[in-house]
C-alpha positions as a printed Julia matrix, in Angstrom:
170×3 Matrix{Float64}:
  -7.88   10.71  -15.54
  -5.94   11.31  -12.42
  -6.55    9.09   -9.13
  -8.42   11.86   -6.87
 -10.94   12.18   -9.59
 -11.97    8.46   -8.63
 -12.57    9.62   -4.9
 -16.18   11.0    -3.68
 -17.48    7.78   -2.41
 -20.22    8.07    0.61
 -21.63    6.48    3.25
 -19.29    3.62    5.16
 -17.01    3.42    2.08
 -16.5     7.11    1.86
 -14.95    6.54    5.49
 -12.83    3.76    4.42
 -11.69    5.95    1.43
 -11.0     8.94    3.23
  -8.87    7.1     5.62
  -7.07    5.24    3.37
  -6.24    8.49    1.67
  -4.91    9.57    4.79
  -2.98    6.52    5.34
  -1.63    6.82    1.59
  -0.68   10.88    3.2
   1.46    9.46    6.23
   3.16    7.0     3.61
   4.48    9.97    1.67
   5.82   11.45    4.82
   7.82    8.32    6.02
   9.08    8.56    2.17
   9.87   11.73    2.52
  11.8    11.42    6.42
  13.69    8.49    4.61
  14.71   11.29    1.81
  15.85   13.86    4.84
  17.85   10.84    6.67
  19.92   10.22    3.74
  20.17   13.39    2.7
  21.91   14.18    6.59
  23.82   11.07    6.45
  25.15   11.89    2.51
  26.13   15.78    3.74
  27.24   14.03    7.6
  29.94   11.92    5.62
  31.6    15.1     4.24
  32.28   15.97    8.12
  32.6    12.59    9.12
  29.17   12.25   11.11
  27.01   10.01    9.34
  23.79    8.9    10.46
  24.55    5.86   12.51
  21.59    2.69   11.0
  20.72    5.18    8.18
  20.11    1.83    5.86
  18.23    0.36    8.43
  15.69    3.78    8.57
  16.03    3.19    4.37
  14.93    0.13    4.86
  12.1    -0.4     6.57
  10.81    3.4     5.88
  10.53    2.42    2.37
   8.33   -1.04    3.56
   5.77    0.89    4.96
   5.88    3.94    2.61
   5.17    1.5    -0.65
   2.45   -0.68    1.07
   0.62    2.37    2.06
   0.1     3.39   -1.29
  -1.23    0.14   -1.96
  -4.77    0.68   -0.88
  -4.4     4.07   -2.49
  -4.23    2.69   -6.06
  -6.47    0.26   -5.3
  -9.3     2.78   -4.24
  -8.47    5.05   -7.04
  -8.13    2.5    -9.55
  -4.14    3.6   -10.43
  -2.76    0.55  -10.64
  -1.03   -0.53  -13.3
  -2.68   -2.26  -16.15
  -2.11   -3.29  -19.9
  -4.78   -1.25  -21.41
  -3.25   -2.07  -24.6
  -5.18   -5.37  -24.82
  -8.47   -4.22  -23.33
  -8.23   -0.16  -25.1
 -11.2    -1.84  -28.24
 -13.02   -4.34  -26.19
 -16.75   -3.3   -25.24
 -17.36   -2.08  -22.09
 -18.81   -5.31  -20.63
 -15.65   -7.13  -21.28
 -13.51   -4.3   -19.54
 -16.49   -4.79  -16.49
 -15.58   -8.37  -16.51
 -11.73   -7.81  -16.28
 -12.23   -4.9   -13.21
 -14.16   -7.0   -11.33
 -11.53   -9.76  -11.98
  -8.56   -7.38  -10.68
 -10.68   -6.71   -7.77
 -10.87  -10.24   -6.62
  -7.23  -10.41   -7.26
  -6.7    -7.36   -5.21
  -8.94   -8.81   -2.27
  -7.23  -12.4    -2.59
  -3.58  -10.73   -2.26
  -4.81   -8.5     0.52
  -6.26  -11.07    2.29
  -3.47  -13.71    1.56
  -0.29  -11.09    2.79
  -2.34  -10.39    5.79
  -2.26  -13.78    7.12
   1.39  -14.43    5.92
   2.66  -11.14    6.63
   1.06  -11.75   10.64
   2.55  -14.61   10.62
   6.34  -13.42    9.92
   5.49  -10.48   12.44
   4.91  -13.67   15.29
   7.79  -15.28   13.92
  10.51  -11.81   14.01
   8.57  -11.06   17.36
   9.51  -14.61   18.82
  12.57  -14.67   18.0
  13.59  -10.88   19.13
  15.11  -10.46   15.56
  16.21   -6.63   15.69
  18.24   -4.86   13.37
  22.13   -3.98   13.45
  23.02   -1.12   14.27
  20.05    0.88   16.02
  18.75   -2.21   17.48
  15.01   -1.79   16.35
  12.84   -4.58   16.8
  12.08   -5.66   13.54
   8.37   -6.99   13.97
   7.79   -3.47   14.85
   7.97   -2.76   11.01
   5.29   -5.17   10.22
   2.37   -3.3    12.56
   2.4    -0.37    9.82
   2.37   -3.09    6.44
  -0.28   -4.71    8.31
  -2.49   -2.29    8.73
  -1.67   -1.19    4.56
  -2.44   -4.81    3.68
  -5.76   -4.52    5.57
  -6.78   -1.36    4.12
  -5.98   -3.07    0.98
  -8.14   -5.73    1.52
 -11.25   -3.07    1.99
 -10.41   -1.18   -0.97
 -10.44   -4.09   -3.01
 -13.7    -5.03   -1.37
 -15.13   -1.66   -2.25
 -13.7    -1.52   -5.29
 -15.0    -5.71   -6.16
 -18.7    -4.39   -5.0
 -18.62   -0.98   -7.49
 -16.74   -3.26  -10.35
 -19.76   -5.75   -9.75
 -22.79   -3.52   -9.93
 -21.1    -1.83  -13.06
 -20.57   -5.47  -15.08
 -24.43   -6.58  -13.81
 -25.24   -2.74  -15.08
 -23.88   -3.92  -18.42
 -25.56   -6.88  -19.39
């Protein structure tokens, strides 16, 4: 089953999916401006005009491109699981192990939120920047913050639908 087949929620969580579809969107176009960088700076070395900080883009373009697919798989329930174990147990037990993954899901949202915050204060304190384009580092962690939070909701959404389908079962 692919992952937009899992999308149609409505009301308040049909918002929260649609933007964290959209969010999931922008992520593939930092992935892909991260592609066009180092495809200029692989062709700019054969003239000798590279792109100056072109690991430094790589870098922190591929931070915030894989933690906003995050809430992505989490909404669409594409994450990645070892269905080999659960592929003959009844459906109750499989109810018992989503709603399981979702409290996982919400605990590690919830947990890198307050962590990852607290390395932004720490990077922001400090005036860490990088190398050679002099970026201000913390500024990396606004866009993985806001992932991690829409993580956190997904897994929220997806621990209330997980819930009412184990309760369904028994």
């Amino acid at each position: 089953m692919g992952a937009f087949q899992k999308l149609g929620r409505t009301g308040l969580a049909g918002a929260f999916e649609k933007i964290i579809v959209g969010w999931a969107l922008a992520g593939g176009l930092v992935l892909l401006a991260v592609v066009f960088v180092n495809i200029y700076s692989v062709v700019g070395n054969i003239w000798a005009s590279p792109f100056p900080g072109d690991f430094e883009l790589t870098e922190i373009g591929v931070a915030i491109a894989v933690f906003s697919f995050l809430p992505f798989c989490q909404i669409t329930d594409a994450n990645v699981t070892a269905d080999i174990f659960t592929s003959k147990a009844r459906p109750r037990v499989k109810a018992f192990f989503a709603v399981i993954a979702s409290l996982v899901a919400l605990g590690f949202g919830v947990l890198l939120v307050w962590r990852m915050y607290l390395g932004m204060s720490d990077q922001r304190e400090y005036e860490y920047t990088t190398t050679i384009l002099q970026i201000p580092v913390w500024y990396a962690y606004i866009p993985v913050l806001i992932s991690l939070g829409l993580l956190s909701i997904g897994a929220f959404i997806t621990l209330n639908e997980t819930t009412r389908e184990l309760t369904r079962r028994t």
